[in-house]
C-alpha positions, 0 to 999 in steps of 0.5 A: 458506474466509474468511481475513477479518480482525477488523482494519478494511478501509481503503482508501488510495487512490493518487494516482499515478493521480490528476490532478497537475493538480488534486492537492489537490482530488483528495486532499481528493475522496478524503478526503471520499469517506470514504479512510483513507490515501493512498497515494505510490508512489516510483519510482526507475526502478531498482528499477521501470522507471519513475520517480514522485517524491520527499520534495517530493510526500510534503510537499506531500501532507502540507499537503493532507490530515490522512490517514495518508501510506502511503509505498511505496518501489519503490527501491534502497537505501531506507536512503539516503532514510528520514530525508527521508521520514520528515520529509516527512511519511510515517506509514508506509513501506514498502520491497521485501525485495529491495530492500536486504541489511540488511532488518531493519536497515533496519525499524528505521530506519524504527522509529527515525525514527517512522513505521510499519514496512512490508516489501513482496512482488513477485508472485514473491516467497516467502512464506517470505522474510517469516518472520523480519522478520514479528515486527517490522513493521506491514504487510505489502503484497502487489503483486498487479501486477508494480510500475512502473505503474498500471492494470493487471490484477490477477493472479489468484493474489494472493488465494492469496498473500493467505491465506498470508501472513494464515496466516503473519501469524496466527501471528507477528504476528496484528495486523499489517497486510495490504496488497494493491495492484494491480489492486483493483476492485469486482470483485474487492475481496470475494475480496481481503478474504476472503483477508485483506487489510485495508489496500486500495491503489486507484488507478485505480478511485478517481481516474478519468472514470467516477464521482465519487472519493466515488461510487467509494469508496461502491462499492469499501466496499460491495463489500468488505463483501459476505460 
Protein backbone atom coordinates (compact mmCIF):
# COMPACT_ATOMS: atom_id res chain seq x y z
CA UNK A 1 0.00 0.00 0.00
CA UNK A 2 1.36 3.88 -1.19
CA UNK A 3 1.13 6.33 1.59
CA UNK A 4 2.54 8.93 -1.39
CA UNK A 5 1.74 12.24 -0.62
CA UNK A 6 0.08 15.19 -3.14
CA UNK A 7 2.92 17.46 -1.57
CA UNK A 8 5.96 17.94 -3.97
CA UNK A 9 8.99 15.48 -3.39
CA UNK A 10 12.14 17.86 -2.50
CA UNK A 11 15.24 17.23 -2.08
CA UNK A 12 17.56 19.16 0.10
CA UNK A 13 20.76 18.24 0.23
CA UNK A 14 23.14 18.32 2.97
CA UNK A 15 26.45 20.03 3.01
CA UNK A 16 27.84 18.17 6.21
CA UNK A 17 28.99 15.81 3.62
CA UNK A 18 30.19 18.27 1.27
CA UNK A 19 33.78 19.56 0.61
CA UNK A 20 34.43 22.85 3.21
CA UNK A 21 36.84 23.27 0.81
CA UNK A 22 35.06 24.31 -2.11
CA UNK A 23 31.53 25.08 0.03
CA UNK A 24 30.24 27.75 -2.37
CA UNK A 25 30.91 25.71 -5.44
CA UNK A 26 29.34 22.58 -4.12
CA UNK A 27 26.15 24.61 -2.84
CA UNK A 28 25.97 26.35 -6.32
CA UNK A 29 26.64 22.50 -8.22
CA UNK A 30 23.58 21.17 -6.03
CA UNK A 31 21.57 24.27 -6.60
CA UNK A 32 22.01 23.95 -10.41
CA UNK A 33 21.79 20.05 -10.32
CA UNK A 34 18.05 21.05 -9.63
CA UNK A 35 17.98 20.73 -5.16
CA UNK A 36 15.34 22.56 -3.44
CA UNK A 37 16.86 23.03 0.07
CA UNK A 38 19.94 22.94 1.68
CA UNK A 39 20.44 21.22 4.31
CA UNK A 40 22.75 22.26 7.87
CA UNK A 41 22.94 19.93 10.51
CA UNK A 42 24.23 21.61 13.74
CA UNK A 43 26.06 19.58 16.12
CA UNK A 44 26.74 20.32 19.58
CA UNK A 45 28.51 17.45 20.66
CA UNK A 46 26.14 16.94 23.39
CA UNK A 47 23.01 16.01 22.17
CA UNK A 48 25.10 13.80 19.24
CA UNK A 49 28.20 12.74 19.98
CA UNK A 50 30.01 14.90 17.36
CA UNK A 51 30.19 18.68 16.82
CA UNK A 52 29.46 20.43 13.21
CA UNK A 53 29.11 24.34 13.42
CA UNK A 54 27.15 27.20 14.30
CA UNK A 55 24.95 30.64 12.90
CA UNK A 56 28.50 31.68 11.04
CA UNK A 57 28.39 28.54 8.48
CA UNK A 58 24.19 29.28 8.32
CA UNK A 59 25.22 32.84 7.12
CA UNK A 60 28.11 32.28 5.15
CA UNK A 61 25.65 29.38 3.23
CA UNK A 62 23.07 32.28 3.22
CA UNK A 63 25.45 34.57 0.79
CA UNK A 64 26.11 31.56 -1.25
CA UNK A 65 22.57 30.13 -2.51
CA UNK A 66 18.88 31.86 -2.60
CA UNK A 67 17.69 28.33 -1.64
CA UNK A 68 15.77 27.67 1.46
CA UNK A 69 18.02 27.06 4.45
CA UNK A 70 16.80 23.95 6.44
CA UNK A 71 18.39 24.39 9.53
CA UNK A 72 18.49 20.76 11.66
CA UNK A 73 19.47 21.56 15.45
CA UNK A 74 20.98 18.26 16.97
CA UNK A 75 21.15 20.27 20.28
CA UNK A 76 20.60 20.72 23.72
CA UNK A 77 18.56 23.27 24.93
CA UNK A 78 17.63 24.98 21.00
CA UNK A 79 15.86 27.65 22.67
CA UNK A 80 19.39 29.35 23.81
CA UNK A 81 20.16 29.78 19.85
CA UNK A 82 16.77 30.24 17.66
CA UNK A 83 17.26 34.08 17.38
CA UNK A 84 21.07 33.50 15.91
CA UNK A 85 19.84 31.15 13.42
CA UNK A 86 16.88 32.75 12.57
CA UNK A 87 18.93 35.85 11.86
CA UNK A 88 21.64 33.88 10.15
CA UNK A 89 19.51 33.14 7.50
CA UNK A 90 17.54 29.84 8.62
CA UNK A 91 14.16 29.50 6.48
CA UNK A 92 13.36 26.71 8.57
CA UNK A 93 14.43 25.10 11.61
CA UNK A 94 14.18 21.89 13.18
CA UNK A 95 14.72 20.77 16.81
CA UNK A 96 14.79 17.15 18.46
CA UNK A 97 11.33 16.69 21.02
CA UNK A 98 13.94 15.38 23.62
CA UNK A 99 15.91 17.94 23.24
CA UNK A 100 14.15 20.73 25.31
CA UNK A 101 11.06 20.48 28.41
CA UNK A 102 8.77 23.27 26.66
CA UNK A 103 8.32 21.78 23.22
CA UNK A 104 5.56 23.67 22.24
CA UNK A 105 6.98 26.81 23.48
CA UNK A 106 10.01 26.39 21.82
CA UNK A 107 7.63 25.95 18.25
CA UNK A 108 6.69 29.14 18.77
CA UNK A 109 9.65 30.68 19.16
CA UNK A 110 10.69 29.61 16.18
CA UNK A 111 7.10 30.75 14.70
CA UNK A 112 7.89 34.14 16.24
CA UNK A 113 11.32 34.59 15.04
CA UNK A 114 9.77 33.96 11.32
CA UNK A 115 11.13 30.89 10.18
CA UNK A 116 9.17 27.46 9.67
CA UNK A 117 8.50 25.62 12.56
CA UNK A 118 10.19 21.74 12.40
CA UNK A 119 10.05 18.98 15.34
CA UNK A 120 12.37 15.86 14.72
CA UNK A 121 12.08 12.03 15.81
CA UNK A 122 15.49 9.73 16.76
CA UNK A 123 14.78 6.30 15.32
CA UNK A 124 13.56 5.39 18.61
CA UNK A 125 11.25 7.79 19.29
CA UNK A 126 7.28 7.15 19.83
CA UNK A 127 5.33 8.32 17.17
CA UNK A 128 2.89 9.29 19.85
CA UNK A 129 5.18 11.99 21.15
CA UNK A 130 4.18 13.78 18.11
CA UNK A 131 0.44 13.83 18.77
CA UNK A 132 -0.28 17.21 20.52
CA UNK A 133 2.55 19.42 18.67
CA UNK A 134 1.63 17.77 15.47
CA UNK A 135 -1.06 20.88 14.77
CA UNK A 136 1.34 23.53 14.97
CA UNK A 137 4.34 22.90 12.92
CA UNK A 138 5.33 22.44 9.42
CA UNK A 139 7.63 19.68 9.33
CA UNK A 140 8.08 16.68 10.72
CA UNK A 141 12.00 14.87 10.03
CA UNK A 142 12.32 11.32 10.66
CA UNK A 143 16.32 10.20 11.34
CA UNK A 144 16.20 7.35 9.69
CA UNK A 145 20.15 6.90 11.08
CA UNK A 146 21.05 7.03 14.51
CA UNK A 147 22.10 11.08 14.48
CA UNK A 148 25.83 12.35 14.65
CA UNK A 149 27.16 11.45 11.30
CA UNK A 150 26.99 11.18 7.78
CA UNK A 151 27.20 8.23 5.63
CA UNK A 152 25.84 5.85 7.26
CA UNK A 153 23.36 2.97 6.48
CA UNK A 154 19.72 3.38 6.46
CA UNK A 155 17.43 1.43 9.05
CA UNK A 156 15.11 -0.50 7.41
CA UNK A 157 12.26 0.14 9.52
CA UNK A 158 12.15 4.00 8.85
CA UNK A 159 9.73 3.39 6.14
CA UNK A 160 7.24 2.12 8.67
CA UNK A 161 7.97 4.68 10.67
CA UNK A 162 7.45 7.18 7.68
CA UNK A 163 3.85 5.82 7.17
CA UNK A 164 2.78 6.20 10.46
CA UNK A 165 3.62 9.13 11.12
CA UNK A 166 1.99 10.70 6.99
CA UNK A 167 -1.23 8.36 8.82
CA UNK A 168 -0.85 10.68 12.01
CA UNK A 169 -0.15 13.78 10.01
CA UNK A 170 -2.86 13.06 7.77
CA UNK A 171 -5.03 13.61 10.31
CA UNK A 172 -4.06 16.59 12.35
CA UNK A 173 -2.16 18.30 9.85
CA UNK A 174 -2.45 16.90 6.32
CA UNK A 175 -0.23 19.79 4.74
CA UNK A 176 2.31 19.37 6.90
CA UNK A 177 5.74 18.48 5.69
CA UNK A 178 7.64 14.83 5.86
CA UNK A 179 11.02 14.83 6.16
CA UNK A 180 13.35 11.86 6.27
CA UNK A 181 17.02 11.94 6.60
CA UNK A 182 19.68 9.47 6.83
CA UNK A 183 21.06 6.83 4.55
CA UNK A 184 18.88 8.10 1.40
CA UNK A 185 19.92 6.66 -1.89
CA UNK A 186 18.72 5.81 -5.37
CA UNK A 187 18.09 2.38 -3.83
CA UNK A 188 15.98 3.20 -1.64
CA UNK A 189 14.44 6.61 -2.25
CA UNK A 190 11.23 4.99 -4.06
CA UNK A 191 10.20 3.07 -0.62
CA UNK A 192 10.71 6.33 1.10
CA UNK A 193 8.46 8.59 -0.80
CA UNK A 194 5.90 5.59 -1.09
CA UNK A 195 5.88 5.75 2.61
CA UNK A 196 5.18 9.38 2.64
CA UNK A 197 8.14 11.14 2.75
CA UNK A 198 8.29 14.40 0.74
CA UNK A 199 10.73 16.63 2.20
CA UNK A 200 14.54 14.21 1.25
CA UNK A 201 17.64 14.80 3.31
CA UNK A 202 20.67 13.57 0.99
CA UNK A 203 24.01 14.04 1.92
CA UNK A 204 26.50 11.62 0.90
CA UNK A 205 24.64 10.49 -2.26
CA UNK A 206 24.65 13.97 -3.55
CA UNK A 207 28.21 15.56 -2.71
CA UNK A 208 30.46 12.31 -3.51
CA UNK A 209 33.82 10.95 -5.99
CA UNK A 210 31.27 8.87 -8.03
CA UNK A 211 29.11 11.27 -10.22
CA UNK A 212 28.83 14.80 -10.66
CA UNK A 213 26.05 16.54 -7.78
CA UNK A 214 24.04 17.57 -10.76
CA UNK A 215 24.13 13.74 -12.34
CA UNK A 216 23.14 12.63 -8.59
CA UNK A 217 20.25 14.40 -8.00
CA UNK A 218 18.80 13.64 -11.90
CA UNK A 219 19.12 10.06 -10.49
CA UNK A 220 17.87 10.15 -6.90
CA UNK A 221 14.64 12.56 -8.78
CA UNK A 222 14.13 9.75 -11.12
CA UNK A 223 14.38 7.12 -8.63
CA UNK A 224 11.92 8.58 -6.49
CA UNK A 225 9.33 9.04 -9.28
CA UNK A 226 9.16 5.42 -9.94
CA UNK A 227 5.88 4.23 -8.76
Amino acid sequence: MSFRTNLPTRLAPSILTANFGSLAEEIAAAEAGGANLIHLDVMDGRFVPNISFGPGIVAAVRTATSLPLDVHLMIEEPERYIGAFAEAGATGITVHVEATRHLNRVVQQIVESGCRAGIALNPASPIESLREISPFVDLVLVMSVNPGYGGQQFIQTSTSKLRRVRKLLDEFNPTCDLEVDGGVDVHNIGDVVRSGANVIVVGSAVFNDRRPVAENLGRLRQAAAER
